[in-house]
KOLDO-571362 format. One record per residue (C-alpha): residue number from 1; residue in three letters; x, y, z. Coordinates in steps of 0.5 Angstrom, whole numbers, plus 500, padded with zeros to 3 digits. Layout:
! residues N
+-----+------+-----+-----+-----+
: seq : type :  px :  py :  pz :
+-----+------+-----+-----+-----+
: NUM :  ALA :   X :   Y :   Z :
...
+-----+------+-----+-----+-----+
***
This chain:
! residues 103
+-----+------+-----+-----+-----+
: seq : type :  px :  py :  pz :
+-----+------+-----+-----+-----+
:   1 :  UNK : 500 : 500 : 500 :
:   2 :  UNK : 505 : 505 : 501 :
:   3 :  UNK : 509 : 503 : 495 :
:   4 :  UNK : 502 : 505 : 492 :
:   5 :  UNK : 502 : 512 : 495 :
:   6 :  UNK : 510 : 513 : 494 :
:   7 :  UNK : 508 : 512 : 486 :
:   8 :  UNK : 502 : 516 : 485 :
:   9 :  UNK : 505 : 522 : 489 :
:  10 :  UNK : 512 : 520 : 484 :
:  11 :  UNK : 507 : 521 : 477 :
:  12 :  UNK : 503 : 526 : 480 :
:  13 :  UNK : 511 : 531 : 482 :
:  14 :  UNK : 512 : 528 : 475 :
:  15 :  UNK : 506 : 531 : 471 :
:  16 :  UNK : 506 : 538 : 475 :
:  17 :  UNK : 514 : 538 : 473 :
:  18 :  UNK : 511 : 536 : 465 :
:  19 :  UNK : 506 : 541 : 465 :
:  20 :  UNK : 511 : 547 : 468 :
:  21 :  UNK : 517 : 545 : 464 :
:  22 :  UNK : 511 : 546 : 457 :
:  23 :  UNK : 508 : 551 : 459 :
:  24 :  UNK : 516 : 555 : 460 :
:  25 :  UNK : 516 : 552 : 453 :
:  26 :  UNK : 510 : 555 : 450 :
:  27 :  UNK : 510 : 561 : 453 :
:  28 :  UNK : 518 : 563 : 451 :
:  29 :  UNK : 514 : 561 : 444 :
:  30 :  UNK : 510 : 566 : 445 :
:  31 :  UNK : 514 : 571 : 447 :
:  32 :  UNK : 519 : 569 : 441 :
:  33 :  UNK : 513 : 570 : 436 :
:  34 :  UNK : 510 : 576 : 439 :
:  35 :  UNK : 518 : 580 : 438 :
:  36 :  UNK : 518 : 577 : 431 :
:  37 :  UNK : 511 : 581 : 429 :
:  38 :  UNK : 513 : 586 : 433 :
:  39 :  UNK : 521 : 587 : 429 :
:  40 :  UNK : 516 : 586 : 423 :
:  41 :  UNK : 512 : 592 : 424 :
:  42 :  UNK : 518 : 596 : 426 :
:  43 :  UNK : 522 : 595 : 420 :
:  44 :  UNK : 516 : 597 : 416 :
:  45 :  UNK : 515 : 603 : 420 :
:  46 :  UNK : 522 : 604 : 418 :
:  47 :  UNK : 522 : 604 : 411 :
:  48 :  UNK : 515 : 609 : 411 :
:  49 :  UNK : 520 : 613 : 415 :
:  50 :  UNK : 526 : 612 : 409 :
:  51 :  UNK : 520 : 614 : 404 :
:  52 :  UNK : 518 : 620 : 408 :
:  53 :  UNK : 525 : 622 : 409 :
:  54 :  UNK : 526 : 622 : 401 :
:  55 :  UNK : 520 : 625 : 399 :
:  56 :  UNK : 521 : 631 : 404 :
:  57 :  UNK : 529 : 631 : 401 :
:  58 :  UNK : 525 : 632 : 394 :
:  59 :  UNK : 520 : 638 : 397 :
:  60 :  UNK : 526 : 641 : 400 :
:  61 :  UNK : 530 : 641 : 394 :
:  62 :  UNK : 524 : 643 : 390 :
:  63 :  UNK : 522 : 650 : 394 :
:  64 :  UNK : 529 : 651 : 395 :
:  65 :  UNK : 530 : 652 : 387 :
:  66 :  UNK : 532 : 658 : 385 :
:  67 :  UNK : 527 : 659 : 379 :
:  68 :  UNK : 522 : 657 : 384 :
:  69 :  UNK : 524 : 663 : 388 :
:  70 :  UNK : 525 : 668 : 384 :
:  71 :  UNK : 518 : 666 : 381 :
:  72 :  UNK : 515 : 667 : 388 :
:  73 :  UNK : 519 : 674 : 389 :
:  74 :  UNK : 517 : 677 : 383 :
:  75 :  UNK : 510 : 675 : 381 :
:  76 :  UNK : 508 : 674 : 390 :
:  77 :  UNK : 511 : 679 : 393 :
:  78 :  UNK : 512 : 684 : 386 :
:  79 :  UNK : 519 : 685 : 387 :
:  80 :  UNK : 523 : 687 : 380 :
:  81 :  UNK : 529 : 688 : 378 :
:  82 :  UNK : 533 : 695 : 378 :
:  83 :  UNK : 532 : 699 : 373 :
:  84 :  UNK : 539 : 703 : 370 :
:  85 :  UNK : 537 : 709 : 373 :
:  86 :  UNK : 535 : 706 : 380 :
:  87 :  UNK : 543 : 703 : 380 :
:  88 :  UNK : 548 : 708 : 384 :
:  89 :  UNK : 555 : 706 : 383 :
:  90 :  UNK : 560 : 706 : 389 :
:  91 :  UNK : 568 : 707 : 388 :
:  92 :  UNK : 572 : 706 : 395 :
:  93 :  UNK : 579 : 708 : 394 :
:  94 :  UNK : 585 : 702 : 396 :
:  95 :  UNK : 587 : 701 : 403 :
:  96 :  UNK : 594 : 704 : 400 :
:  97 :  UNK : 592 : 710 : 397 :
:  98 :  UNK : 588 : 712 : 403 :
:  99 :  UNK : 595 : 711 : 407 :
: 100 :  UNK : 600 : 715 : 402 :
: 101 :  UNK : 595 : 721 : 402 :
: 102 :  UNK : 596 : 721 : 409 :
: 103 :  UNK : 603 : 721 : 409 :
+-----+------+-----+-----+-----+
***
């Protein structure tokens, strides 16, 4: 009879390490799918991000043009160019000669 005892509480010790070892087993897979998914979805946001990234460059480069903003300048904001007569022409003398003529 206590052979009997012995033996069932030995399968029933050996039936919780089983279902402790799976369940360890089971729910360490899970983990490893879950982080799976999860690096997939980062890596799409990284790639969304990279095309983001190259659009912009694009949008940048195309409003930083020159004929875009001499467009915006003159027909937005009515700048215009200066006329002949509107143009005043400035002389400075040398360094040298300012020197000379004080001496």
């Amino acid at each position: 009879m206590m052979k009997k005892k012995t033996s069932n509480r030995m399968w029933l010790l050996m039936t919780v390490i089983a279902f402790i070892l799976v369940f360890f087993y089971l729910s360490l897979n899970l983990k490893s799918i879950d982080s799976g998914y999860e690096m997939q979805e980062l890596f799409e946001k990284e790639q969304d991000l990279k095309e983001e990234i190259t659009k912009l460059q694009a949008e940048k480069a195309s409003l930083l043009s020159l004929d875009r903003v001499e467009k915006v300048v003159t027909a937005e904001l009515g700048y215009q160019y200066p006329q002949p007569h509107q143009l005043i022409k400035v002389f400075a003398e040398p360094a040298n000669a300012e020197q000379a003529n004080e001496r």
